[in-house]
FILOZA-996596 format. One record per residue (C-alpha): residue in three letters; x, y, z. Coordinates in steps of 0.001 Angstrom, whole numbers, always signed. Layout:
  code       xx       yy       zz
   ALA        X        Y        Z
...
//
This chain:
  code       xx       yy       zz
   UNK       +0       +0       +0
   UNK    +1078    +3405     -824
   UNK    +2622    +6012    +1890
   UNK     -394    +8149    +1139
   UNK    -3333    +5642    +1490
   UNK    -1463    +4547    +5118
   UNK    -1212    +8527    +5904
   UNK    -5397    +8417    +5618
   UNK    -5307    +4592    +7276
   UNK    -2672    +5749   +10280
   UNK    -4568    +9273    +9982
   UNK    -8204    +6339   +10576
   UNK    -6862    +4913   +13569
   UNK    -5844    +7862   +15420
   UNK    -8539   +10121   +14290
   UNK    -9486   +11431   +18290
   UNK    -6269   +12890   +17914
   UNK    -6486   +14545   +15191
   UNK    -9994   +15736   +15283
   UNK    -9146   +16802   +19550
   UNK    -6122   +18906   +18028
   UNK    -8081   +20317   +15327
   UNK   -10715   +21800   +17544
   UNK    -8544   +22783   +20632
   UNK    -7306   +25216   +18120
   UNK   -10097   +26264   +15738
   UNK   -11895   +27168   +19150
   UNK    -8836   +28661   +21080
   UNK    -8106   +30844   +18021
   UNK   -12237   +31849   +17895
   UNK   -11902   +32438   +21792
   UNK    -8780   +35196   +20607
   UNK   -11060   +36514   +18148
   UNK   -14329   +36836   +20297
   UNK   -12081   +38270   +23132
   UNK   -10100   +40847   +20097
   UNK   -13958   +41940   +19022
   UNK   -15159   +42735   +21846
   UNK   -12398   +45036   +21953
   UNK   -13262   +46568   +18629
   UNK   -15222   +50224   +19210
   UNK   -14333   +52060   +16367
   UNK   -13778   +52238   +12253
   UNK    -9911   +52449   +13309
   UNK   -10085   +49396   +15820
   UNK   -11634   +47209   +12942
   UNK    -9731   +48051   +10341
   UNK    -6405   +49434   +11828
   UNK    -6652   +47319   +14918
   UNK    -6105   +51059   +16428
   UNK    -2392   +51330   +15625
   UNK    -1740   +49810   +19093
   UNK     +831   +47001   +17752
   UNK    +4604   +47039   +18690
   UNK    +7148   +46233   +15581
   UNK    +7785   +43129   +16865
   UNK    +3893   +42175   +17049
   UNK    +3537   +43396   +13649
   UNK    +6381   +41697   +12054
   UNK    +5441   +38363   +13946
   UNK    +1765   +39120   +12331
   UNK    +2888   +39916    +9022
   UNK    +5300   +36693    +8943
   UNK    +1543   +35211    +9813
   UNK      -72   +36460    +6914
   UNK    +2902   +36019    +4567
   UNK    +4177   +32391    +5469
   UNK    +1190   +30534    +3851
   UNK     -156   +27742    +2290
   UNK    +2327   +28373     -122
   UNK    +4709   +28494    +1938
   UNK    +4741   +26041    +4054
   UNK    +2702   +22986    +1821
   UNK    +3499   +24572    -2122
   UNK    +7338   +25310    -1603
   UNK    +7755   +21726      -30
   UNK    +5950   +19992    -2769
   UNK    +7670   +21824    -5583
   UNK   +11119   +20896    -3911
   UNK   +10150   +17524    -3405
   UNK    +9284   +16744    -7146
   UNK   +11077   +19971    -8754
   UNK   +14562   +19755    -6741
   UNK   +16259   +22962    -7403
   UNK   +13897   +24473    -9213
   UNK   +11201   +24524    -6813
   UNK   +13882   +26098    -4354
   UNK   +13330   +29338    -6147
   UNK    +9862   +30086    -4954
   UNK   +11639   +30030    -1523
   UNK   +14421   +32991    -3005
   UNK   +11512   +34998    -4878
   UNK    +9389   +34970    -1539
   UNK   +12438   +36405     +749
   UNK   +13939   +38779    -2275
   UNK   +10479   +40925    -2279
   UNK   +10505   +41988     +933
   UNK   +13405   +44563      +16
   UNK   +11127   +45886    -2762
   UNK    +8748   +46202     +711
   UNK   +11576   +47602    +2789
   UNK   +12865   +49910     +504
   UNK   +10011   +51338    -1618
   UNK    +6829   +51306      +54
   UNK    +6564   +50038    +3852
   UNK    +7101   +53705    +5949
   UNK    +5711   +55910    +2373
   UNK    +2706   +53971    +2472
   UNK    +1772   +53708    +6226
   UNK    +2624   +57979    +5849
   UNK     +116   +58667    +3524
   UNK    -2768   +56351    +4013
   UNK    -5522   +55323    +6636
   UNK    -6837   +52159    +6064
   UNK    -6266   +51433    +2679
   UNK    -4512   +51571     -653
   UNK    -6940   +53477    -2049
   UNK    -6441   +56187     +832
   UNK    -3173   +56768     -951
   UNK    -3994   +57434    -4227
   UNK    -7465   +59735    -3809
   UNK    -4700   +62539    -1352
   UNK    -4178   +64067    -4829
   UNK    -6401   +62434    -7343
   UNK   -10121   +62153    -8272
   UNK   -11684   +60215    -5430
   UNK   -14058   +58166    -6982
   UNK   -12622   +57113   -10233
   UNK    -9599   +55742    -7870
   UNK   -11038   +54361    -4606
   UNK   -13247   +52472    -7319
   UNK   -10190   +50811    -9295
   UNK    -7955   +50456    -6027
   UNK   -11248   +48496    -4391
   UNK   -11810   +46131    -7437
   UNK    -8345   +45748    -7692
   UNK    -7689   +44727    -3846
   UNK   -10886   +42026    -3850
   UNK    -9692   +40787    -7625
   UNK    -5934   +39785    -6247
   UNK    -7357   +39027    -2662
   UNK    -9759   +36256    -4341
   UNK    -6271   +34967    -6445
   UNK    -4481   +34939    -3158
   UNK    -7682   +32942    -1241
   UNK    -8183   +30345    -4096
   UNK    -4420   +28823    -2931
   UNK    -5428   +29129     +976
   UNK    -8713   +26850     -143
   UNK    -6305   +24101    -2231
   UNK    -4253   +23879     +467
   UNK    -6847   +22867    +3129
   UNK    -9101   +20799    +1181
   UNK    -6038   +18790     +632
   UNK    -4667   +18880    +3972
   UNK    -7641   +17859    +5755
   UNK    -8369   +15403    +3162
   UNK    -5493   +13662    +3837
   UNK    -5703   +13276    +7627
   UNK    -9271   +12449    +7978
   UNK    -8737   +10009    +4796
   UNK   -11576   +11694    +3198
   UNK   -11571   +10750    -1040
   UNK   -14656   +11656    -2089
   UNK   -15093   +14725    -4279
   UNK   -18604   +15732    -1972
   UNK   -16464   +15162    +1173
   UNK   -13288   +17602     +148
   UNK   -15934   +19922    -1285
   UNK   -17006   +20114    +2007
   UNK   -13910   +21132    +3704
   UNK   -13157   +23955    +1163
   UNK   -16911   +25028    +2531
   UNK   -16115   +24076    +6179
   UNK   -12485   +26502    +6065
   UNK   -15043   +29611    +3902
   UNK   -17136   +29993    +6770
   UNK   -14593   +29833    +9924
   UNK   -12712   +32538    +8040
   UNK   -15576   +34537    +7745
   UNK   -16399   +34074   +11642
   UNK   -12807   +35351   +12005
   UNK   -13102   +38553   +10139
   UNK   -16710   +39436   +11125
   UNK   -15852   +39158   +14989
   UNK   -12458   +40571   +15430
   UNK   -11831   +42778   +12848
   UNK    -8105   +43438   +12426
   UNK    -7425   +42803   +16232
   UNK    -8676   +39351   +15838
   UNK    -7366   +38938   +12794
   UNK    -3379   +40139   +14132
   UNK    -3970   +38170   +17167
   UNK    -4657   +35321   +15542
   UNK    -1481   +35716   +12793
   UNK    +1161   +36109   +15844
   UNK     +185   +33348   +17531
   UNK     -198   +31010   +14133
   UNK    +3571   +32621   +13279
   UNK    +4990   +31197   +16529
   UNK    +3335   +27791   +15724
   UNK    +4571   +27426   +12172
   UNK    +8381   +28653   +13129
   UNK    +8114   +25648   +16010
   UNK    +6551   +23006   +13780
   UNK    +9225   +23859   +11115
   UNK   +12282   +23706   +13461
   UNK   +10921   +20487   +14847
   UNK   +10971   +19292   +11358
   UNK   +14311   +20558    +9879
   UNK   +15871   +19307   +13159
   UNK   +14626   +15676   +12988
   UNK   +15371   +15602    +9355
   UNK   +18972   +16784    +9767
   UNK   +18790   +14251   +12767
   UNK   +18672   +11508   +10924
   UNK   +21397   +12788    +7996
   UNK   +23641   +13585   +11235
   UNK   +23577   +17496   +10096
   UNK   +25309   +16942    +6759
   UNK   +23212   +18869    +4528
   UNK   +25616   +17334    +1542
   UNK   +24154   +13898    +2909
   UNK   +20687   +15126    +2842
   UNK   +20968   +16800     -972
   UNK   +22756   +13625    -1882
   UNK   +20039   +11621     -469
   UNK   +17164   +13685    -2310
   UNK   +18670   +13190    -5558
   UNK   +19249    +9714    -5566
   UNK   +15906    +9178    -4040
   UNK   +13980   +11514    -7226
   UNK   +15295    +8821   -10091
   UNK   +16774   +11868   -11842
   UNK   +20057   +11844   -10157
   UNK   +22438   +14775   -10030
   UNK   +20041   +16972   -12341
   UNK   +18143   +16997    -9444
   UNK   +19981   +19560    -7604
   UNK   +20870   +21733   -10834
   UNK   +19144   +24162   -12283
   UNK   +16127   +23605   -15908
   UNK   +14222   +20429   -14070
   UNK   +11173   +22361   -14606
   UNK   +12438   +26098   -15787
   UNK   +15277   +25923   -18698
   UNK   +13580   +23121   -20573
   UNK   +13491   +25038   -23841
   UNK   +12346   +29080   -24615
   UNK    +9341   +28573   -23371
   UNK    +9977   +27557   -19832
   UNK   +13109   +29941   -19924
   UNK   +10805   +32421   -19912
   UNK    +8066   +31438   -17955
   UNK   +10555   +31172   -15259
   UNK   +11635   +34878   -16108
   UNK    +7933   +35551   -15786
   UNK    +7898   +33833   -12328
   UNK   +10864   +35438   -10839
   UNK    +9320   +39151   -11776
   UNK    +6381   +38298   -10250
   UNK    +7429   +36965    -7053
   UNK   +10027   +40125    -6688
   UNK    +7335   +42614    -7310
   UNK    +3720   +41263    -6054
   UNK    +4632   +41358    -2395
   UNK    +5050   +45442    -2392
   UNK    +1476   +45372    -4121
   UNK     -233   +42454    -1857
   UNK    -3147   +44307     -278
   UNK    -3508   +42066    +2878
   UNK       +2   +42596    +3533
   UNK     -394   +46411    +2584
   UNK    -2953   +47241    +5261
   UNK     -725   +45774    +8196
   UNK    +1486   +48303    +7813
   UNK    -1468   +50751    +9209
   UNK    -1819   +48850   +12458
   UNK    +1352   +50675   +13681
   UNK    +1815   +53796   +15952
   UNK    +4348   +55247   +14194
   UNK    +6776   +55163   +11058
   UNK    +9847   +54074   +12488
   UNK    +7553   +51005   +13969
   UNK    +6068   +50061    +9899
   UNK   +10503   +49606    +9616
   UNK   +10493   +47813   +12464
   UNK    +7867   +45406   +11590
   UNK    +9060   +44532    +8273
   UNK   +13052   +44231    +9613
   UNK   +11175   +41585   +12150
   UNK    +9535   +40314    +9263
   UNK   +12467   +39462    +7304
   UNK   +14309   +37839    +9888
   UNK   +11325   +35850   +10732
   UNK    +9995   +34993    +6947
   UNK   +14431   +34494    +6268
   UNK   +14793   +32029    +8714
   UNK   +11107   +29973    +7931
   UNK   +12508   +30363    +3870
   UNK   +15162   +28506    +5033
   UNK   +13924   +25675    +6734
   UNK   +12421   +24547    +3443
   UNK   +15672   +23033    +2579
   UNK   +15054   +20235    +4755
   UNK   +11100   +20167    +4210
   UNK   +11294   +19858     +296
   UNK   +14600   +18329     +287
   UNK   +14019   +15609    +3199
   UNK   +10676   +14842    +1212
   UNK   +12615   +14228    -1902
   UNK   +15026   +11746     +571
   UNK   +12504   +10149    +2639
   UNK   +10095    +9516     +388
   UNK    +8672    +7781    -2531
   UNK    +8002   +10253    -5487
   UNK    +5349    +8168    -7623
   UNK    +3511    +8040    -3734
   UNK    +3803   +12332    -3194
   UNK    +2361   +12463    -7096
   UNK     -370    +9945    -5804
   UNK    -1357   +11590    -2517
   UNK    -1297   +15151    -4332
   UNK     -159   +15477    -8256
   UNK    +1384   +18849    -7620
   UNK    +2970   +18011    -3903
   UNK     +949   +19829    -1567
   UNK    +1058   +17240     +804
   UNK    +4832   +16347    +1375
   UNK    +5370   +18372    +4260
   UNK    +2722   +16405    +6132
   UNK    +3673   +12983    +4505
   UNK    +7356   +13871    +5399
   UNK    +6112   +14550    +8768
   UNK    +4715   +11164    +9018
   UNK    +7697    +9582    +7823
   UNK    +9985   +11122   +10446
   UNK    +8090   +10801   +13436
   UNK    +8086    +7074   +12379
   UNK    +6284    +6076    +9549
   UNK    +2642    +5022    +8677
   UNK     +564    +3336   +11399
   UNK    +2979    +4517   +13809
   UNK    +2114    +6762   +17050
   UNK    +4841    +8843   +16662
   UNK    +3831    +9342   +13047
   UNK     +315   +10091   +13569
   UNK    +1136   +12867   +16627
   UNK    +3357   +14327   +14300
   UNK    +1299   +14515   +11354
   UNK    -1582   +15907   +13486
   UNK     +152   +18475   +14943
   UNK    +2369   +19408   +11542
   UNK    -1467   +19269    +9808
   UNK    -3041   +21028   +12729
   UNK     +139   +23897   +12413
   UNK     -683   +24140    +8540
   UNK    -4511   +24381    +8785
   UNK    -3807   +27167   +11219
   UNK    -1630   +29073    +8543
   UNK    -4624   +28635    +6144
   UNK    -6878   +30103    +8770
   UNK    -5311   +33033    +9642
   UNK    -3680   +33949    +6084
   UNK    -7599   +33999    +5032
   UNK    -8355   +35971    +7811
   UNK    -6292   +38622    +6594
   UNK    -7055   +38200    +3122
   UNK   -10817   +38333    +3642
   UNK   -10426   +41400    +6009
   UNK    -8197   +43197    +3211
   UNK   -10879   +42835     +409
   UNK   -13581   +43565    +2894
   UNK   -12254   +46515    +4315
   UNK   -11225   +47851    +1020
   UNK   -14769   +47463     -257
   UNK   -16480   +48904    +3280
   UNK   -13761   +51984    +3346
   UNK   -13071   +52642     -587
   UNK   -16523   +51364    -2591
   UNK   -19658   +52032     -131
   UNK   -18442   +54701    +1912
   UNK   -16664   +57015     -684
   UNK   -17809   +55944    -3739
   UNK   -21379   +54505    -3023
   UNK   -22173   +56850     +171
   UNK   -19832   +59321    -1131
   UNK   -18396   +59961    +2634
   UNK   -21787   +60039    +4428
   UNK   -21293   +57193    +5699
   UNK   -21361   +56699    +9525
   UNK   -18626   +54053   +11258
   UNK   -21112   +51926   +12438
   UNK   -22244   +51324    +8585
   UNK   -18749   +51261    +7210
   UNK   -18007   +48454    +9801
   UNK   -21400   +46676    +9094
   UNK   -20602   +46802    +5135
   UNK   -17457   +45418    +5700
   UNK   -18844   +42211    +7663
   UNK   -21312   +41332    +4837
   UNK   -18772   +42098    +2085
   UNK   -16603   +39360    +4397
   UNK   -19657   +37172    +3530
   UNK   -19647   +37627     -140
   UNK   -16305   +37496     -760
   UNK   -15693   +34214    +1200
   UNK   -18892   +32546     -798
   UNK   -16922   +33386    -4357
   UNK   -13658   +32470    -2729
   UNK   -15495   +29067    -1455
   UNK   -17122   +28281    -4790
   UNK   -13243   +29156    -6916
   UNK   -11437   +27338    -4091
   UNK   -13603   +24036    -4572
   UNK   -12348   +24205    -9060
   UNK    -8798   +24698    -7479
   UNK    -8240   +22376    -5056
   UNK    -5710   +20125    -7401
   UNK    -3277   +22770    -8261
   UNK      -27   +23600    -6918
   UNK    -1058   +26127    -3839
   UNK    +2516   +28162    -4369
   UNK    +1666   +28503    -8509
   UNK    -1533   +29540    -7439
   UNK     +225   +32384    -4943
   UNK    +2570   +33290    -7449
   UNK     -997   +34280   -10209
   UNK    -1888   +36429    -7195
   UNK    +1559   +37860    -6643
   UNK    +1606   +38619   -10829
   UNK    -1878   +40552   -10442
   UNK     -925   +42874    -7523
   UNK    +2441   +43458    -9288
   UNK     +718   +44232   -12519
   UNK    -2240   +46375   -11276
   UNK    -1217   +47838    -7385
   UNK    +2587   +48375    -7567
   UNK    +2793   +50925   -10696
   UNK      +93   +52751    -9196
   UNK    +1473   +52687    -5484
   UNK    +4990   +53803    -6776
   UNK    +4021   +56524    -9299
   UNK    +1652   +57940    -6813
   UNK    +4046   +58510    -4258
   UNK    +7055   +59040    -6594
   UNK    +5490   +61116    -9501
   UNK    +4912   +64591    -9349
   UNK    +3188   +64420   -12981
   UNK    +1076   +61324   -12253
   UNK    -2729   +61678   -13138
   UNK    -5807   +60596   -12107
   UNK    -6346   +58921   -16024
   UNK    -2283   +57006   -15654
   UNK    -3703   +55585   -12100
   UNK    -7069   +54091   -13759
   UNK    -5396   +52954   -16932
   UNK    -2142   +51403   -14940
   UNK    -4901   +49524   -12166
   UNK    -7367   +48619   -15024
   UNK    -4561   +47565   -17355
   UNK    -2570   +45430   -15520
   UNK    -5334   +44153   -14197
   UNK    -7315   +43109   -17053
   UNK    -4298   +41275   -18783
   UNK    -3020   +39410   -16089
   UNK    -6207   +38115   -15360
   UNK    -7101   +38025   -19030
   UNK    -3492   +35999   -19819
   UNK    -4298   +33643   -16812
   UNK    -7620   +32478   -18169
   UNK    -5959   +31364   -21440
   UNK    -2939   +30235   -19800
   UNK    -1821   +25944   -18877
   UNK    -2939   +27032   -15336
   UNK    -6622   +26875   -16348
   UNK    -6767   +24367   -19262
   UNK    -4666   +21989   -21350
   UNK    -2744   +20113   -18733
   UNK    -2738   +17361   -17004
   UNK    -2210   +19899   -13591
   UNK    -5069   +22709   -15060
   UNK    -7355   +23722   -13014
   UNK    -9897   +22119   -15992
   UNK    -7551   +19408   -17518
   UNK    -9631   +17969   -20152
   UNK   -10375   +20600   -22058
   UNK    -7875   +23075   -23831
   UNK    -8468   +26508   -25118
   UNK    -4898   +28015   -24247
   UNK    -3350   +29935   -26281
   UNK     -902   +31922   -24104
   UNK    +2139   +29599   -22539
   UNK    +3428   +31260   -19813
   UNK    +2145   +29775   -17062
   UNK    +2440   +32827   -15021
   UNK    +1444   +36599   -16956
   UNK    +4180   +38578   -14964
   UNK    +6336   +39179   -17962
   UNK    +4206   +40656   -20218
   UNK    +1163   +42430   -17391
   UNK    +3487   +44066   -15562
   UNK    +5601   +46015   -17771
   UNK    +2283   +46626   -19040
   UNK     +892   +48413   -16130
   UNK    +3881   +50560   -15648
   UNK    +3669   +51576   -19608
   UNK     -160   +52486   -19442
   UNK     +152   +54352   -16113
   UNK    +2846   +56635   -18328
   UNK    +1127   +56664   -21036
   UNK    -2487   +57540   -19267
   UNK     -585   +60199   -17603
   UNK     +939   +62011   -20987
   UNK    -2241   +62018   -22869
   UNK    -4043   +63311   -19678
   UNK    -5302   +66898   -20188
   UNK    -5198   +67002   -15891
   UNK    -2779   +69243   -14583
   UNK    -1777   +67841   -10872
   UNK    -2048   +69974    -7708
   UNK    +1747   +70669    -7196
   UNK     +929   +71705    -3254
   UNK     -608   +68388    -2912
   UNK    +2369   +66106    -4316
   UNK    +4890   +68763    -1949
   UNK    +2362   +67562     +745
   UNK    +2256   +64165     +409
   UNK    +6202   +63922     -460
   UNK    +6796   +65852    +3123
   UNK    +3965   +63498    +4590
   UNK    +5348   +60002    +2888
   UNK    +8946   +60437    +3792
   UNK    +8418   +62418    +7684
   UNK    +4979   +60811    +9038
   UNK    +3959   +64672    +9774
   UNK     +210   +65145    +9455
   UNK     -567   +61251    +9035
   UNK    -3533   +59931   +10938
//
């Protein structure tokens, strides 16, 4: 019998275990959350969790709500079957956070409030932008939530031994509506609560991991990469570069496509935009993303052993079985190590490794959810729809049913995804947010001539054809690993749209902006500039 089918068997026998773990934390984290709302009094409380959080409790949170699915199940299962190759998702990930640093963390949390959108209506046509910058935050929010729902379908599927396509339907619908419960009780406090303590728990699960991995290799990490390779049938190819990028021009440049996209999507990821708000001050935003990197460095490189050790320890033909694109080898690996199918040690450490990663799902889509949410509440109903007459009390409200909506289309998308690779999935968001926010974030703050017209073309643009490119791309149809495999209508062959959307979005926000007849408010760029860079004047 296969690793995978004794995972579910092992997973059978000890199910108390795993189903007692399971809800001592679903119902601690709820008990954070309940405790967080109650807490929450104001429009700044809800969305802003009212600026009260240290550096160090926002860079633990933001490692929370960056360290995902992706992450932690993706990254492993594209090491384990891609070697080397999959590796890079790791380097992309830790790379963008000095396009983060650098460019936007302490501008950003300057000139906003609550949102991206904040940002671009200081000196611009409020509507027309708070419109964009809303459909633009839910569009790459929904991308980002899609991988969250893969991963757990798969995750819990695997545990409980569930194979029937009702039963993992069910779990994609189970995970929609405890995220919801998240975001509509606790707001951002909940939410930021929730991310620290699910940061701690993936950084311990990890280390436990890497350590009994390098255990049994006796810390010889040349053992261990040795190991992998022989294990994966491809020998020393394995551990060199073009397994999966380098192939021919195609996949030369879909891996060119890749690397833009991880580099510049995490400067224009909207979830991970609005934490920087929930500081006091701007030296704290720095703070919290110099936490951040140390954290999110040190996780990144953990996945050594998790990809690697699943390429050593285990069968590949049986990780393609369990999961064709890998998303369960960290669990399967934890398994393994804690010693083997049907074993107690096994099943304890597969329940709490699968426990650790359901949490990650949780509270990433907490913050996803309560990004899209608040951007609709804040940016479409009360300045476009109310046109700022609306009260707090019906901004918050607006914000908990669009928390509803947007979890039932995330639920309904996550159930069509649940087979694809949950870090390919992250990297389509990452392309979006690169293609339609960034431009628009960095020529608003960095632009003196920058119109209201280059904003709506550069948000619209980008977003439009990386969307547009992913729907006629291998992700959706005409593989084996689409997210519809037996039909084809692709035409485009990148698998990822960062190499063409984003330069895009950068060229139409110029170009909008020269054909604009709008002459900018010089007093309001000097403004924001001295705001942006100082933190004088910002709320």
């Amino acid at each position: 019998m296969s690793p995978h089918l004794l995972a579910a068997e092992s997973a059978s026998d000890n199910r108390p275990l795993i189903v007692t773990l399971f809800a001592v934390f679903v119902v601690a984290t709820l008990a954070i959350t309940v405790w967080a709302g109650r807490q929450t009094k104001d429009a700044t409380d809800f969305y802003a969790g009212g600026r009260q959080f240290t550096g160090f409790q926002n860079g633990l949170a933001i490692s929370g709500d960056y360290m995902s699915a992706a992450s932690f199940l993706g990254i492993a299962g594209a090491i384990a079957l891609s070697g080397y190759d999959g590796f890079l998702y790791s380097i992309g990930f830790l790379v963008a956070w000095l396009v983060a640093l650098l460019l936007v963390a302490e501008p950003l949390r300057n000139s906003g409030r609550y949102t991206m959108g904040d940002v671009l209506a200081y000196r611009m046509r409020q509507r027309p932008v708070r419109t964009a910058a809303g459909v633009s935050t839910i569009v790459v929010s929904i991308f980002y939530l899609l991988a969250q729902m893969a991963g757990a379908g798969v995750l819990v599927s695997l545990l409980l031994g569930i194979t029937s396509e009702a039963g993992k339907i069910l779990i994609v619908v189970l995970v929609g509506v405890v995220m919801m419960l998240y975001v509509t009780i606790g707001g951002m406090k909940g939410t930021t609560w929730v991310q620290m303590v699910k940061a701690v728990l993936l950084i311990l699960g990890t280390l436990l991991i890497t350590f009994l991995v390098l255990l049994k290799f006796h810390f010889n990490v040349s053992d261990l990469l040795g190991e992998a390779a022989r294990n994966s049938g491809i020998g020393e190819s394995f551990l060199e570069p073009g397994l999966k990028y380098g192939l021919d021009a195609t996949s030369k440049l879909d891996f060119l496509s890749l690397g833009i996209a991880l580099v510049l999507g995490t400067a224009g990821l909207p979830h991970i935009l609005i934490r920087f708000y929930t500081v006091p001050t701007a030296q704290a935003a720095r703070k919290s993303v110099n936490w951040a990197i140390g954290i999110i460095g040190v996780f990144y490189l953990m996945t050594i052993a998790l990809g690697f050790g699943a390429a050593a320890l285990l069968d590949r033909d049986d990780i393609i079985a369990s999961n064709k694109s890998g998303n369960t080898a960290a669990p399967l690996l934890a398994e393994e190590i804690g010693g083997g199918a049907n074993s107690t040690g096994g099943a304890i450490l597969l329940a709490v490794i699968s426990a650790v990663a359901f949490a990650t799902i949780l509270a990433v889509v907490a913050g996803l959810t309560l990004a899209s949410s608040s951007s609709f509440a804040h940016d479409l109903y009360a300045n476009v729809i109310r046109k700022g007459q609306a009260t707090q009390k019906e901004e918050i409200s607006a914000a908990r049913w669009a928390t509803v909506g947007i979890g039932t289309v995330a639920v309904v998308l996550g159930v069509f995804a649940r087979d694809l690779n949950v870090a390919g999935l992250v990297a389509l968001a990452f392309a979006v947010a690169a293609s339609a926010n960034l431009p628009t974030i960095l020529y608003s703050l960095f632009w003196k001539r920058f119109t209201t017209r280059g904003a709506l073309w550069s948000i619209y643009g980008g977003l439009v054809s990386s969307v547009f490119l992913v729907l006629f791309s291998p992700v959706v149809s005409g593989k084996e690993t689409s997210m519809f495999p037996d039909v084809d209508f692709h035409w485009f062959p990148l698998e990822n749209p960062g190499l063409i959307s984003i330069p895009l979005g950068f060229l139409l926000g110029w170009v909008g902006t020269l054909l604009s007849k709008e002459e900018p408010d010089p007093d309001k760029y000097a403004e924001l500039e001295v705001r942006s860079l100082t933190g004088h004047g910002a709320h």
